[in-house]
N, C-alpha and C positions, 0 to 999 in steps of 0.2 A: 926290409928296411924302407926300400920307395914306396911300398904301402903302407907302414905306419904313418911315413912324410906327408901323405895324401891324406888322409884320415886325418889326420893333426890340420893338414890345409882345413878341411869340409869344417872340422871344428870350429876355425878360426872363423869361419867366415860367419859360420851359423850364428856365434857370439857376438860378433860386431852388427850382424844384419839385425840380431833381436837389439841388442842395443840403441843403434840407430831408431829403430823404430820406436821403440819405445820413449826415447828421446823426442821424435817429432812428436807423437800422439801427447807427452806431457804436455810441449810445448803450443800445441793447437788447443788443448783445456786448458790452460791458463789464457790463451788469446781470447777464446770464449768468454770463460770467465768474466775480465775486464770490462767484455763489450756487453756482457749482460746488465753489468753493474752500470756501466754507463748510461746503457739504454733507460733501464729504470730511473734511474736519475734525472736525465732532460727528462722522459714521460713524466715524473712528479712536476718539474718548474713548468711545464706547459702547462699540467693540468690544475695545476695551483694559479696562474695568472690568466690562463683560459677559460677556465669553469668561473673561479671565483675574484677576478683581477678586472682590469677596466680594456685590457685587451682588442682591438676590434675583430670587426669578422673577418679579416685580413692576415691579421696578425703570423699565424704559423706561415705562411708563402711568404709574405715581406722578408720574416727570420730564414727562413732556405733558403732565400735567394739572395742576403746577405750572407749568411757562413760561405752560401757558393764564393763570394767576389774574398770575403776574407782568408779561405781556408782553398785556394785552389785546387782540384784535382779530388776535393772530397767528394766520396761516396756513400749512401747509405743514411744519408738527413734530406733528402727531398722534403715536401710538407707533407707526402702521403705516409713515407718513412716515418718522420716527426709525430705523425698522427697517430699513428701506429704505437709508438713508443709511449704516446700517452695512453692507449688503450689497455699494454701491455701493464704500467704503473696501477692503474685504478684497477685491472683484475686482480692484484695481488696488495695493494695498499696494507688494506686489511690483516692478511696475513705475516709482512713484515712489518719492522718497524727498524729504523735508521739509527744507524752511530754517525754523528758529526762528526767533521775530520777536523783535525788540528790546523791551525794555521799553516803551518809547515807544507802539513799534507797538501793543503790547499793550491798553494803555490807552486807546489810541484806536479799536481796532479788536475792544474786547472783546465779543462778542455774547448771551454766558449770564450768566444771573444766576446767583448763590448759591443751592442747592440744600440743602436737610437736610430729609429723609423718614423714615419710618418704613416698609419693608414687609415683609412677611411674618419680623417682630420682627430683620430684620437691620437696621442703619441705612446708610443711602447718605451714605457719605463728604462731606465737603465739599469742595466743588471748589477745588482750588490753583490761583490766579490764574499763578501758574507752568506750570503743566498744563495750563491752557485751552487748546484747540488756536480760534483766533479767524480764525488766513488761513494760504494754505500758499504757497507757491513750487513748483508742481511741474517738478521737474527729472529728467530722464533720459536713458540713453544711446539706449533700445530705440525713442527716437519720434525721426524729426525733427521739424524745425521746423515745417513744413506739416502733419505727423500730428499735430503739439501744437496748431497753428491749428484745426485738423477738431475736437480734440475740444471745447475753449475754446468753439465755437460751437455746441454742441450740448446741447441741452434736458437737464436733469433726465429726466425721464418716459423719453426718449429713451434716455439712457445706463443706467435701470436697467433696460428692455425687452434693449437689448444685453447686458450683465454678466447675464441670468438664464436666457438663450435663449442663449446661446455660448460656445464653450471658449478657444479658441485667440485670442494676439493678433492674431497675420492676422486673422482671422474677424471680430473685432471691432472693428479697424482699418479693414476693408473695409465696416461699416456704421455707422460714425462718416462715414468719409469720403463716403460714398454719402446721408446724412444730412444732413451739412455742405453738398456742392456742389450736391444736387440738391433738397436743401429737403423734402424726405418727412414727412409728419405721420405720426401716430404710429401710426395706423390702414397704412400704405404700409409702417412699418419690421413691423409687425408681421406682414404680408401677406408681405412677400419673406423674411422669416427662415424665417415657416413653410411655404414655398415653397422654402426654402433656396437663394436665388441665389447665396449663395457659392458653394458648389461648383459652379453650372452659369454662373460668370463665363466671359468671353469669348465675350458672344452676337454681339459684334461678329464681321461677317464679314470671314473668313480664310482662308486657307490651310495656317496652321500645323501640322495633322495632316498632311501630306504634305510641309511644306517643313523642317521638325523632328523629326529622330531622336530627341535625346536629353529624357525626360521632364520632368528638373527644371527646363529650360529651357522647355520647350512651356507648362510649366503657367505659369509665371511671367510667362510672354508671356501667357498668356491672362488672366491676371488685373490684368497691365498696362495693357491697353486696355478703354475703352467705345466702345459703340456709337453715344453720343450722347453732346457737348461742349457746353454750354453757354460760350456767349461773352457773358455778360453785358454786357461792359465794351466790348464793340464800339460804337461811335457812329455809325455810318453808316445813315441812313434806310432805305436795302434797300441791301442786300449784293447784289443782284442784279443790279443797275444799274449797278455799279464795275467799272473793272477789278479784276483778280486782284491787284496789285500794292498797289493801295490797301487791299484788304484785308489784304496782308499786313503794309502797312506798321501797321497797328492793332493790330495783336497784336503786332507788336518793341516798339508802344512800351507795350505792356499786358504785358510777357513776365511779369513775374511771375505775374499775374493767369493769364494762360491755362498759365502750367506750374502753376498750381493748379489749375487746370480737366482739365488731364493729370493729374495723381495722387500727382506728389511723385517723386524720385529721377529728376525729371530736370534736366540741364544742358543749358542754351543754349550751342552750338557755331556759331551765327551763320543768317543770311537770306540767301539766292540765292549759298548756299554755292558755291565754284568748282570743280570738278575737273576735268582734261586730259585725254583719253582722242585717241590720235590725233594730238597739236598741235593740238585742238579743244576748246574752252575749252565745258564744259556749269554752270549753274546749278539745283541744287535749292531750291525753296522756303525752308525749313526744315529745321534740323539739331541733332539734340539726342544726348545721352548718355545711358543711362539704366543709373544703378551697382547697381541693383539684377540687372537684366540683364545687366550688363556687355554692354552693345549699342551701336551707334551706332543713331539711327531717326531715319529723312528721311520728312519731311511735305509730303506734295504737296497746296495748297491748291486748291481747283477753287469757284468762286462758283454753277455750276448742278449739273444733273443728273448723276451718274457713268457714265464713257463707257467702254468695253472699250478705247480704247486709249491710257487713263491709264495700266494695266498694265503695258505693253510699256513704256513711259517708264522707268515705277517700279523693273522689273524693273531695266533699265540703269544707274539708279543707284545700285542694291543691288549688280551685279554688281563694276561702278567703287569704291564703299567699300572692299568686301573687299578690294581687289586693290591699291590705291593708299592706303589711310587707315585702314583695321581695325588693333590691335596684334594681335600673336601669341595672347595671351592670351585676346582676347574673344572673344564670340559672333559668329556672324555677324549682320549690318545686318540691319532690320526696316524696313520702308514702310508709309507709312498713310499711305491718300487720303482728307481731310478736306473734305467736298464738301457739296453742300446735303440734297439727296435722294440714294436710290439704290435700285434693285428685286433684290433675291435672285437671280434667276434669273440676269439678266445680269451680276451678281458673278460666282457662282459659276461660269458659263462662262468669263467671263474669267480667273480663276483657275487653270482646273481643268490648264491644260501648266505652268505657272510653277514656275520650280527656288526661286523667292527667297521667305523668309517674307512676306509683305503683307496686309495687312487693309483695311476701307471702313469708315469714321466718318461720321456725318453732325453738323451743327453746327447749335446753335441761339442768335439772337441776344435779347437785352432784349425787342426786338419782338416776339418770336413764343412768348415764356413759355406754355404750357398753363395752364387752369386754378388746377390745382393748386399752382400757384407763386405766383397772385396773391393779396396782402394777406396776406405773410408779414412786411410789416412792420407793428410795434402800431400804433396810432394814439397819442394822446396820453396819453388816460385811463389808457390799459393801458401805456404806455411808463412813465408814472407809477407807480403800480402794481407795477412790477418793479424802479423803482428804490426805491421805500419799502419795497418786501419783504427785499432784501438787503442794505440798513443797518439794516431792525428790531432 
């Protein structure tokens, strides 16, 4: 009896401690959020009365060092901040595009004061409460929905290291997103930009140089996969200890979560998918689409070490796609064995006769976070703190 009492404690706590957390982590992306929207916003009125306004050369320091004397105790609008924020606007102008807020909105959600300065004997305009830019709606066609989730959770600090260090939306989609899932401080994004892992994506091993003719295809494959899946959301004490089946059944019922943990552009086409080969009924793991590739890609789950005759398996099912379930139009089927461990060498033999594109992922669960992932959630003080900063 005092041991189930105990065990029923361990429960309790386990529950309120994910709860709790789960709670702050909401509520630090929504602070974020806000001050993203924010940011963008003063960046557009700057760079709109900066770039193309009567503005002097003064102007952004006059404006910080009155919000200083107006808004005391503020942080984070210095003139190099402010600069910043315009920097951050004009790299993405382009890509969004703004919903006005209603007057309502307006008034409630106004965040500048009334400004009249004198610099360098030009005068800075007073600001039309019409013109305020106070919160945005960013909307566009060029992101989905998960490239818009990646960026929404991604630092200030973070997004202006990207927009100054990269050109191309790829590029900087690729280290929003790599930002976002893998939690990289700013020291880590700054490391791998000047490192330039974009371009040397697809460290996951593969076979795709020999099982891919056509370039534009190879590259896309290769920047489609990682080498390494965070499965946050998995709740199984070790993943080692289960059957394969339990794990997989944790990820159907997490699918959204772990087709974030994949990268976006893909569709769920079902678990222990069916196909006939022979009047012999086979199941794959995992089955997705992925419309960027125009591919179909079977994921073979594996709970230990990776074994050379996953391959042979994998291969079989790729060859069965194609022949039984591909359209005319797509690509050929991709495989990826998403296993715990795996050692290079023994990939790469197993690979090295295979006709069918395939690669090896490995996966990591809540439990087994590195370092560098832990106490990415604030504590109080500072969860505090981020929400007082972006209603200031």
């Amino acid at each position: 009896m005092i041991r189930q009492i105990e065990y029923n404690y361990i429960e309790a706590i386990k529950a309120i401690k994910q709860a709790i957390l789960q709670s702050r982590y909401k509520a630090a992306m929504l602070a974020n959020r806000e001050m993203l929207m924010l940011y963008f916003g003063v960046g557009e009125y700057i760079s709109k009365n900066s770039r193309e306004g009567s503005w002097g050369t003064n102007a952004i320091e006059v404006i910080s060092a009155q919000l200083q004397q107006e808004l005391p105790g503020l942080k984070g609008f210095s003139a190099t901040s402010l600069k910043k924020m315009r920097t951050f606007y004009e790299a993405w102008e382009k890509t969004f595009s703004n919903r006005p807020l209603s007057t309502d909105e307006m008034a409630e959600h106004n965040l500048l004061a009334t400004i009249e300065a004198d610099t360098d004997s030009t005068k800075i305009q007073q600001y039309n409460d019409n013109e305020i830019i106070t919160n945005h709606q960013l909307i566009t066609d060029d992101l989905t929905p998960d490239n818009l989730d990646f960026f929404l959770r991604v630092g200030f600090t973070h997004h202006y290291e990207i927009v100054l260090k990269t050109s191309s939306l790829d590029e900087r989609l690729f280290y929003i997103q790599k930002c976002a899932a893998e939690f990289w401080s700013v020291e880590k994004l700054q490391y791998n930009i000047k490192s330039n892992l974009y371009s040397k994506q697809g460290s996951i091993i593969n076979n795709f140089a020999k099982t891919i003719s056509e370039a534009d295809f190879r590259g896309k494959a290769l920047r489609s996969f990682k080498d390494e899946y965070l499965l946050d959301f998995i709740n199984i004490e070790d993943p080692d200890e289960v059957d394969e089946r339990v794990f997989e059944n944790e990820i159907v019922l997490n699918i959204k979560k772990f087709i974030m943990a994949l990268g976006g552009d893909f569709s769920f086409m079902g678990n222990q998918y069916r196909i006939v080969v022979d009047e012999k009924e086979y199941f794959m793991d995992l089955l997705f689409f992925n419309r960027k590739l125009q591919s179909l890609v079977a994921i073979e789950l594996k709970r230990g070490d990776f074994k050379p005759e996953y391959v042979g398996k994998l291969n079989f099912y790729l060859s069965a796609l194609d022949e039984y379930v591909k359209m005319p139009h797509e690509n050929p089927s991709i495989g990826i064995v998403l296993c715990k461990s795996q050692r290079e060498k023994t990939v790469e033999f197993a690979f090295r006769d295979t006709s069918k594109p395939m690669g090896v992922a490995i996966y990591r669960t809540a439990e087994e976070l590195p370092p560098e992932y832990k106490g990415i959630l604030p504590d109080a003080d500072k969860l505090k703190e981020l929400m007082d900063n972006s209603h200031s």
